[in-house]
TORLUM-251084 format. One record per residue: x negated, y negated, z of N, C-alpha, C in turn. Coordinates in pm, whole numbers, plus 50000, padded with zeros to 5 digits. Last residue first. Layout:
XYZXYZXYZ...
***
This chain:
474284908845617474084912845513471964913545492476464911945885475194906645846474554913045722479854910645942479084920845902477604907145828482304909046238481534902946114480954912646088485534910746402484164916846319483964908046260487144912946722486594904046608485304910246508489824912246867488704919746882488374918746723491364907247201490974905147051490354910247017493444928247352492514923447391492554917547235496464931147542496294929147338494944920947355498264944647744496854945447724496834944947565500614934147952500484941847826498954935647756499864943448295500314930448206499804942148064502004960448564500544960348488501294950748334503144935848876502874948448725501884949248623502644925449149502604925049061502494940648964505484923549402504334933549340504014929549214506894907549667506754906449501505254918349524509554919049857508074919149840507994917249691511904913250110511854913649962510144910349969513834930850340512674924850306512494925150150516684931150577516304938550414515074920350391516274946650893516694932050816516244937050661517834955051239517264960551059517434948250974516004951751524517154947651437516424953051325515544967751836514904963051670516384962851621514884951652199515454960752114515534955351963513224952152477512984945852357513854952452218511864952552752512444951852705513274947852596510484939553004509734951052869510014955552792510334922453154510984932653189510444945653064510574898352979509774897053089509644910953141513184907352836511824906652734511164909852838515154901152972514694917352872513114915952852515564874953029514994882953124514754897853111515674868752800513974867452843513754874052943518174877152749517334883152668515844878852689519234861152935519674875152942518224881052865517914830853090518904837652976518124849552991517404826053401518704824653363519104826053221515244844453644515554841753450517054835453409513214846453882514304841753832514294839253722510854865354091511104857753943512554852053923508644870254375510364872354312510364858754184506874873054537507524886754462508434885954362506444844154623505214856554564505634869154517508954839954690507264825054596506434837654566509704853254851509964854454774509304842854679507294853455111507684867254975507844863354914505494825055137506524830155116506754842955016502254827155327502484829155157504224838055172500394834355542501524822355520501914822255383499884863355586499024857555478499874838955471503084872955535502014876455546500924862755475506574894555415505654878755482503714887555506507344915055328506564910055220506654896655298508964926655565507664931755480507144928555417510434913455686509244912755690508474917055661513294899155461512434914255562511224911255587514264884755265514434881855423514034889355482513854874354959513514879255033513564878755169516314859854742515234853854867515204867254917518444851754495517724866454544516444857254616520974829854380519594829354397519534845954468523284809954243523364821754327521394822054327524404785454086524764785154285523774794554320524464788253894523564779053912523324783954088525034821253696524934809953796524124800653831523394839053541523824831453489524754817353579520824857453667522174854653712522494845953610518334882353731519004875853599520554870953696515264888453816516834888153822517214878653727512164910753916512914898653861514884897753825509924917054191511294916454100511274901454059506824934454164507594923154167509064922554158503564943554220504334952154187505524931454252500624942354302500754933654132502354938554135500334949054622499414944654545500574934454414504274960954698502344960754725501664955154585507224951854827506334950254729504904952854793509874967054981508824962755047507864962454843513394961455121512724958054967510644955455019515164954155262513944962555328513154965355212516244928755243516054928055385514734940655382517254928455008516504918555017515984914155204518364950555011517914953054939516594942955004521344943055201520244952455208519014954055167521784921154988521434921055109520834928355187522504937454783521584928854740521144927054896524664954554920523864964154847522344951854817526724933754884526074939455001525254945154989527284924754642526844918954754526134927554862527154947554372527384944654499526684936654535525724934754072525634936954175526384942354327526344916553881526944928953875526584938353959524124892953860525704894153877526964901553902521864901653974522454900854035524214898054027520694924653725520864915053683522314917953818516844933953812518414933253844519024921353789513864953453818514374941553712516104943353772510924956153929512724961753949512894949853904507904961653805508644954853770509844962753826504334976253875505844977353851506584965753862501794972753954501924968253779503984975853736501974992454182501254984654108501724985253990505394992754351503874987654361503344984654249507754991554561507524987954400506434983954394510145011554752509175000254747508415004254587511915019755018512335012454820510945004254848513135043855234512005035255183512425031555029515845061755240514955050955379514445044055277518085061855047518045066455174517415057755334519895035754855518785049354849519025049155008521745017154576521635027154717520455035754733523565000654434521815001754432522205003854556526784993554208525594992654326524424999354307528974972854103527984982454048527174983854193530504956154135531294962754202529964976054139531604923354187530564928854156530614942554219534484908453992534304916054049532674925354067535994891753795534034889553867534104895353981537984903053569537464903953700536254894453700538944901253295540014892053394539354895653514537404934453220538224920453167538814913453263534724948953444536144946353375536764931753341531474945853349532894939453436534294942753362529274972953317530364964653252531504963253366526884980253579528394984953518529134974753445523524969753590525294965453640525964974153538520744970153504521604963853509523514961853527517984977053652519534977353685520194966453663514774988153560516154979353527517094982553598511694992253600512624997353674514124988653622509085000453451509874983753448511184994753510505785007853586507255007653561507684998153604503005011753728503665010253585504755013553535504465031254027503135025853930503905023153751505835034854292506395032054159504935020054093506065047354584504665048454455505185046554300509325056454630507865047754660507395055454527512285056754751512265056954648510515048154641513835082954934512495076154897512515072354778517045098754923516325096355016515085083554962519425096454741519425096654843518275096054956520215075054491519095080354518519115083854680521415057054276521915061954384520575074454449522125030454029521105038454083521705042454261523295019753747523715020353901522535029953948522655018353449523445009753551523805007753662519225017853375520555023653468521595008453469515995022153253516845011553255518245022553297512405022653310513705030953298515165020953307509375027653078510755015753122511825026753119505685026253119507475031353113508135024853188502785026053046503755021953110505085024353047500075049653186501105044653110502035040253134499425058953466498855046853433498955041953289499995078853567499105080453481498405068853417502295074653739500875075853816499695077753731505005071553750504035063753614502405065353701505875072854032506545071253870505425065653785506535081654284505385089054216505425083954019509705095354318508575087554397507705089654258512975097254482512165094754308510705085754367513745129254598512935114954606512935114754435517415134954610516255138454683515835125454672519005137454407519525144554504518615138254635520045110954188518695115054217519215123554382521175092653953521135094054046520425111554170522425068253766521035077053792520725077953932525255060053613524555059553779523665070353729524915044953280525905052953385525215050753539522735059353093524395049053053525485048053190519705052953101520905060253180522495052653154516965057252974518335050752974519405055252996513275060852962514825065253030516015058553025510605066152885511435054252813513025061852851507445079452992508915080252970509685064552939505095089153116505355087052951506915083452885505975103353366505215098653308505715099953182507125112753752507685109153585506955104753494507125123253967506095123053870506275122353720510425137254060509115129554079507875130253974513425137754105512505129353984511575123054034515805162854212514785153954234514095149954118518385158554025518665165254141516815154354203521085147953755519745144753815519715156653996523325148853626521995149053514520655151153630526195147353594525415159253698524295160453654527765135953451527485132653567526755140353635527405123253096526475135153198526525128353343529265104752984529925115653032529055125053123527425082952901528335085052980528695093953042523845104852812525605097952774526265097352927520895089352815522095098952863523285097052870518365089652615519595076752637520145094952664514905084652602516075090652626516875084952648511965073252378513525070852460514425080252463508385094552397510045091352347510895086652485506445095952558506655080552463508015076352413506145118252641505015115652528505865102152476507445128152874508625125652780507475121852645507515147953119505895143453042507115140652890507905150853448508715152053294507305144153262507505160353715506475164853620507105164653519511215172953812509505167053837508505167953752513145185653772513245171653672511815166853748513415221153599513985211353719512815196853686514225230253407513705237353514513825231253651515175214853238514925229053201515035237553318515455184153173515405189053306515695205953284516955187652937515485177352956515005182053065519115196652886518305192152761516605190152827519915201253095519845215053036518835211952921520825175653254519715188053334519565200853225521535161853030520095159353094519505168253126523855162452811523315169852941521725170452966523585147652624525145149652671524925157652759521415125652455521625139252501522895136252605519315108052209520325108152277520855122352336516445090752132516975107652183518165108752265514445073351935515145080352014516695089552031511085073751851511975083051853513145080551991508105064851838508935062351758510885065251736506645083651996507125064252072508555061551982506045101551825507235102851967507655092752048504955103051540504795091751646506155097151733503835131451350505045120251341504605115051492502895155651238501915139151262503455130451264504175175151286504855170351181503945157551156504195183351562503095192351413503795183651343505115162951701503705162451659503165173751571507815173151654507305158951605505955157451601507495200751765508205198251612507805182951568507275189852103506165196952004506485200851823509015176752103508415169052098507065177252029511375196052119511425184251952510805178251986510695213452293510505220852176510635208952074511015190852523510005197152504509205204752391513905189452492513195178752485511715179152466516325214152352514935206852448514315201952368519295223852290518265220252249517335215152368521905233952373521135240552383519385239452316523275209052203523305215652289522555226852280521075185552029521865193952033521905205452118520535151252053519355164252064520935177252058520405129551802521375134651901520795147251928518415096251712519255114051695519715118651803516625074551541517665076051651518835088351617513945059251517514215072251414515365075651576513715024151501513725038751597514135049251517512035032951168512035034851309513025018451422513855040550870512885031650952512955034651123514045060850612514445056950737513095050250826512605063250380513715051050337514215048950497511465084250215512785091250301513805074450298508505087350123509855074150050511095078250084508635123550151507845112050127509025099250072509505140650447509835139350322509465125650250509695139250701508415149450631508485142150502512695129450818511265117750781510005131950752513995155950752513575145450694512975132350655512865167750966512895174950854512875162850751513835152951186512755156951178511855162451035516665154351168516035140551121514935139551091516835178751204517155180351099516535164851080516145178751525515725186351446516005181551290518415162551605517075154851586516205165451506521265154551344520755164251437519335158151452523015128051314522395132951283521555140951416524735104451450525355116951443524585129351404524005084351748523955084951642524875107751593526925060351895525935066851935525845083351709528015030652037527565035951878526365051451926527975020052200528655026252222528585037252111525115007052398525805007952284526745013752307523734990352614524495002052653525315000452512522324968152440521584976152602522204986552578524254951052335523074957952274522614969452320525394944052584526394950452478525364959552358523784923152680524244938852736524824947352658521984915352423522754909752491523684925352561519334897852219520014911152322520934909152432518374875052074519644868752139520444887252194517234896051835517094880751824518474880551949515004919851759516254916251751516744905051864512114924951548512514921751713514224915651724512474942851275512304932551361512804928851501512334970951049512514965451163512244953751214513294969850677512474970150797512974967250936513654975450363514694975750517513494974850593513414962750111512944972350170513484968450326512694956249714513344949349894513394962949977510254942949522510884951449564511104949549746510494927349210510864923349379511224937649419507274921949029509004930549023509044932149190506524890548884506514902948941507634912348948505584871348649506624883748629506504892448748502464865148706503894856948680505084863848723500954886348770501154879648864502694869548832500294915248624500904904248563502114903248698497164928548580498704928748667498984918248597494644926948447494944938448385496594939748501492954896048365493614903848469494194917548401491094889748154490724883148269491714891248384490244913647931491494907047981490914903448137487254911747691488114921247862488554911647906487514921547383487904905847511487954917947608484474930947163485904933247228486474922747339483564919846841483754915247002484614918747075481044932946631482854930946675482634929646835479134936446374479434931346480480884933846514476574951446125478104951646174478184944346335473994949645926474214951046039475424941946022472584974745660473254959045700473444960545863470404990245410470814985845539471514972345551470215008445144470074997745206470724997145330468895035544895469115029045046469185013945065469045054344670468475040644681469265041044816470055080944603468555079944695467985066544702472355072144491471155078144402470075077744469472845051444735473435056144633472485058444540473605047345126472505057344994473565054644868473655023245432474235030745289473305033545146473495021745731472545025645654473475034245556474314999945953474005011045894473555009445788474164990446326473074989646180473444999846106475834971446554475684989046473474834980546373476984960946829476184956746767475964974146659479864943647027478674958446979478484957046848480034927347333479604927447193479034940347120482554921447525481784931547512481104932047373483394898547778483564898247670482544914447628483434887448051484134881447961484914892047797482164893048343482104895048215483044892048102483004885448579482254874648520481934879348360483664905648720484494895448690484094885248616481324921548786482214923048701483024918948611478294904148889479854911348943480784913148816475174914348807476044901548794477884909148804473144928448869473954928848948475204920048894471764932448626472694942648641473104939848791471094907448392471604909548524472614922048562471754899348174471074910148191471064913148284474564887447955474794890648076473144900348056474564862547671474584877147683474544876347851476974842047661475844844547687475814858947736479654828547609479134841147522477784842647548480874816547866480194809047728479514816247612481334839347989482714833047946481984819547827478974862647843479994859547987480704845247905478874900047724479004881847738479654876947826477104929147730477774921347803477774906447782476304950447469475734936547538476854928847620475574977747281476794971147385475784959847426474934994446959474034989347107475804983147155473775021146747474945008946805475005005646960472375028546445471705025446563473535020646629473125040346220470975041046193470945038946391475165055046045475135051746193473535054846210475535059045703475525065345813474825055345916476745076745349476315063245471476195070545621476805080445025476865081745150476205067945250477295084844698477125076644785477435083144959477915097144440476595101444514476035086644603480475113944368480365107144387478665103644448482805134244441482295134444341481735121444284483355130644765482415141444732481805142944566483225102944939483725107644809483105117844733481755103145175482905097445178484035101645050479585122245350479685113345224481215113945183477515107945598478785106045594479115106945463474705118645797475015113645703476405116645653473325111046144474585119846047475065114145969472325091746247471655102946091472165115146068473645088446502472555085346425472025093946338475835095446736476445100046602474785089846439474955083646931475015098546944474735103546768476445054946904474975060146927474405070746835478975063746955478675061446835477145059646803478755068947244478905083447120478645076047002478295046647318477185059847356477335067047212480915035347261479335031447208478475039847222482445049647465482725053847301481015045647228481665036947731481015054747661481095053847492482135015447704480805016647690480135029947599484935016447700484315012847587482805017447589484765026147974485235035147841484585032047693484035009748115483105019648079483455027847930485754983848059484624986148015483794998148043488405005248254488264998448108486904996747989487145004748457487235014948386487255013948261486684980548566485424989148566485984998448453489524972148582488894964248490487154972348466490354988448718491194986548595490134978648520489524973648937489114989448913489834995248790490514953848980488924956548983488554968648922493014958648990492724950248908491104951848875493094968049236493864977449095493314968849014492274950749430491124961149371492214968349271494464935849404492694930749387492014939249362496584947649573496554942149362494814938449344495414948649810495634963449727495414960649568495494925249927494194931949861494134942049822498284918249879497224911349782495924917149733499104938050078499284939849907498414931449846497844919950311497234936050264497144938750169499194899850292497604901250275497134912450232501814905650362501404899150230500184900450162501924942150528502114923050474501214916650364501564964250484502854963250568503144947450586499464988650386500504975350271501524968150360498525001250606497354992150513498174982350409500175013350729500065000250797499024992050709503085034950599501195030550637500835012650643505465031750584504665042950679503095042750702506885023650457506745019550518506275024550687508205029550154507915041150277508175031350435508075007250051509145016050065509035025250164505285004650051505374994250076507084998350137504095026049887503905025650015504285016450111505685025849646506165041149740505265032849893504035005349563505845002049598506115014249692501375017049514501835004049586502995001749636501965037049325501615042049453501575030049549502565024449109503515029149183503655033649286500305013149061501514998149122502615009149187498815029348964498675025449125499335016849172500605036348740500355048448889500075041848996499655013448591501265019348644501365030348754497015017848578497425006448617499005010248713496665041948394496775044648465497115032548569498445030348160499205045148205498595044648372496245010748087498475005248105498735017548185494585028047995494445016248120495625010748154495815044347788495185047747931495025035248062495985016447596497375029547675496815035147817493715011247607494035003947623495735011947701492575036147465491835028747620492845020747614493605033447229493925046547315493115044547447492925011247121494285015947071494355025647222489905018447076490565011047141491615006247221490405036646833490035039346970490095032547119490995015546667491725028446652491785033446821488625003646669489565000546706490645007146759486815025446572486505019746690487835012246732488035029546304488085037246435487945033846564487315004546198488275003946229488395020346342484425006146296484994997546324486494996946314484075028246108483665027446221484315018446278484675014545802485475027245868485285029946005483094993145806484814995645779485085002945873480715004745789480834992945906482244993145926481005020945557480555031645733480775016745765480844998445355482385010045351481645016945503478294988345391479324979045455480514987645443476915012245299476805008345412478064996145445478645010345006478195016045097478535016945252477374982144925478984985444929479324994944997474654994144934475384981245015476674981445025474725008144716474165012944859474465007544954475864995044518476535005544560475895011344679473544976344469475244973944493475944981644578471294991844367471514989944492472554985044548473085003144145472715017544205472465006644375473034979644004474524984944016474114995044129470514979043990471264968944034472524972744076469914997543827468924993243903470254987944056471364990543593471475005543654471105004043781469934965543486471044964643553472104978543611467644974643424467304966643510468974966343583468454989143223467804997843342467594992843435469024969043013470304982043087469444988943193466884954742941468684949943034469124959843082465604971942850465154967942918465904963243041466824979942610467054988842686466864984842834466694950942486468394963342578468244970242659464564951942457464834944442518466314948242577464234969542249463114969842365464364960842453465644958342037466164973142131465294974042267463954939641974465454935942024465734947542113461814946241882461784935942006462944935942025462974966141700462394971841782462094958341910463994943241568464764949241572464244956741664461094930841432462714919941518463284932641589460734951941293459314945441389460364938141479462124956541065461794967741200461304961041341461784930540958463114933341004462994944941081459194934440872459524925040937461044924041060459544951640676458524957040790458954946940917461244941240493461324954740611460474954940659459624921040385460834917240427461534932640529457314934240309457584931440402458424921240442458624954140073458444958440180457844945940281459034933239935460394939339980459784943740070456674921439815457774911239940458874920439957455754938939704455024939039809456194925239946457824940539462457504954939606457354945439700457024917539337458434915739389458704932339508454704923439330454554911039325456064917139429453514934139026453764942539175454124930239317452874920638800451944925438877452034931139015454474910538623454844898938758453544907838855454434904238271453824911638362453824903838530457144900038033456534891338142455774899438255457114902637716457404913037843456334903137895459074884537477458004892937561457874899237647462224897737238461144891337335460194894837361461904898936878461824906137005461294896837110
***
């Protein structure tokens, strides 16, 4: 038999602490997991507060853009109204604030100024509101325990080196640039963190676009160049009613330019379409007035005390029976296609001390013709017949012809009677500032004063009364006389420019 080897408990006491040992590792190990995993819950939970807050910098910012998007249309929408209210006024050609280059320039200057205020307020406001919008908490994914939210969002003006602007006078134009500044604030599991968001909006150095303009052409009046009798006594006479022309210069961008030229209609007055032109704020200088019977159109009652407010009358050929007496004529612009001719006196002309131009081809006046104040008096002659130099127009009155202060008898001696000039230049009496002037296209022919009424003082009359013009249209002009040509005008306008400001984010961690 073998022995029995006693080992005395020997091979327990190393089992159990070969386990005690292996608990003792194993509890430092789990300690230590668990330790990892709470530290990195930790971590993931502030991740997500930050991921967060930088998801509200996103989303704001792209709204903000978004928003942007819709100032930027508005500022194009409203830009286009005032370029349009620029062209309607420039078309019209009815207000004297766009009527040259300078003016429109300083019209585009302030659309531009004021395109450009509006612009940055807008933005400003939407910053207000995003302001506004502080600790309203945002939660983005309802099964989910993250939120965010708007802690603060400021504006700062930059100028063209990105220096902030504090200067609240500093002019407009100098701002460059708009910086806005937000802090938010992202939660996950009641852990919080904060970041701060940037973005730079551009304010467009112009809001027209000067390159590209759009030509707009436009009829206007101008002094008409080389008048020539044929100008004077048209033949062209207009067809539109003056009432109904009336009706339509009311009408805004109508497109008719002055002389506004109409035909008064039988049984019409001169009196009823001057009071229709001033309720209408329309100009009666502006206006003329052709008529086929004087004494019914204009002469109502009878032809003293006419008060014409500025408007030209033109009397047709055909009115031979237009005149009986014409005293105290004022405000008047008269054109007689024909002989003006007068039963009685024409005295007393322009005593108001406005000046008026009457222009005839023949003047017949049976008795006085005095106290001619501020008036350009014209005669110019009856068209020569073809193959004649025949002077065969005349200038007749009773007793007295005299031409006083600040009057002008304007004659063009070629179309003259002889004899009628001789007379003329025998009892022709001038006072104080009152003169003639003549028009001949001869070298030979001359107008000398020979009456003694204008000697005096050793000072020759005609050295002191009398003018000579040998071209036609200075001797219009000198005379007061001045007729509008239509010419087509081209105007650049600038347009509103397409607005793609930049507009730049960062985010500060």
């Amino acid at each position: 038999m073998g022995s029995v080897k006693n080992q005395q408990g020997y091979a327990l006491l190393i089992v159990l602490l070969m386990v005690v040992l292996f608990l003792g590792f194993s509890a430092t190990f789990i300690a230590g997991s668990l330790s990892n995993a709470a530290q990195e819950k930790t971590v993931d939970t502030s991740n997500q507060s930050i991921a967060s807050a930088e998801m509200g910098a996103r989303y704001f910012s792209t709204d903000f853009e978004r928003e942007l998007e819709l100032i930027k249309m508005k500022i194009s929408s409203d830009t286009q109204e005032r370029v349009n209210q620029l062209i309607a006024c420039i078309q019209a050609k009815t207000d004297s604030s766009c009527d040259n280059e300078t003016k429109i320039t300083a019209i585009e200057n302030n659309i531009d100024k004021d395109m450009r205020t509006l612009y940055m307020q807008k933005i400003l406001t939407k910053v207000t509101e995003l302001n506004a919008m502080s600790g309203n908490e945002i939660v983005p994914f309802s099964a989910d325990q993250i939120k965010y939210t708007v802690v603060s969002a400021t504006a700062t003006k930059l100028d063209s080196a990105g220096q902030m602007i504090t200067d609240p006078a500093t002019p407009e134009e100098k701002v460059k640039s708009i910086k806005v500044g937000m802090e938010m604030k992202g939660t996950s599991k009641e852990i919080s963190k904060k970041l701060k968001a940037f973005f730079t909006i551009e304010v467009p150095a112009t809001f027209l676009n000067a390159s590209e303009p759009l030509i707009i052409e436009t009829e206007i009046s101008v002094e008409k160049e080389g008048v020539t009798y044929e100008d004077i006594f048209s033949k062209a006479l207009p067809t539109v009613d003056c009432n109904e022309l009336v009706t339509q210069l009311t009408v805004a961008g109508n497109g008719i330019i002055s002389p506004y030229e109409c035909q008064l209609a039988d049984g019409g007055s001169l009196q009823s379409l001057i009071g229709l032109i001033v309720e209408e704020g329309l100009d009666p200088e502006q206006f003329k007035v052709y008529t086929s019977s004087f004494s019914n159109n204009i002469c109502t009652t009878n032809c003293n005390s006419l008060d014409f407010k500025g408007i030209t009358v033109v009397v047709n050929p055909g009115d031979l029976d237009a005149f009986n007496n014409m005293n105290n004529l004022i405000n008047a612009n008269l054109q007689v296609n024909g002989e003006l001719g007068v039963g009685n006196n024409l005295i007393n002309l322009g005593k108001n001390g406005n000046k008026q131009t009457i222009i005839v081809e023949e003047l017949n006046v049976s008795n006085n013709i005095q106290n001619m104040y501020y008036t350009n008096f014209l005669i110019l002659g009856k068209e020569v017949p073809a193959g004649t130099s025949e002077n065969i127009s005349r200038i007749h009155w009773g007793q007295n012809f005299e031409v006083d202060n600040y009057s002008k008898l304007c004659i063009d001696i070629d179309k003259i009677l002889p004899a009628d000039l001789t007379r003329l230049a025998e009892e022709i009496k001038f006072t104080n500032s009152g003169i003639l002037i003549y028009y001949t296209k001869s070298l030979e022919k001359t107008f000398e004063l020979t009456g003694k009424h204008n000697a005096g003082k050793g000072v020759d009359g005609t050295e002191l009364y009398v003018q000579r013009m040998d071209d036609y249209t200075t001797f219009l002009n000198a005379c007061g006389v001045s007729l509008k040509d239509t010419v087509t005008e081209s105007t650049e306008v600038a347009v509103p420019i397409v607005l793609d400001p930049e507009f730049d984010f960062e985010v500060e961690y």
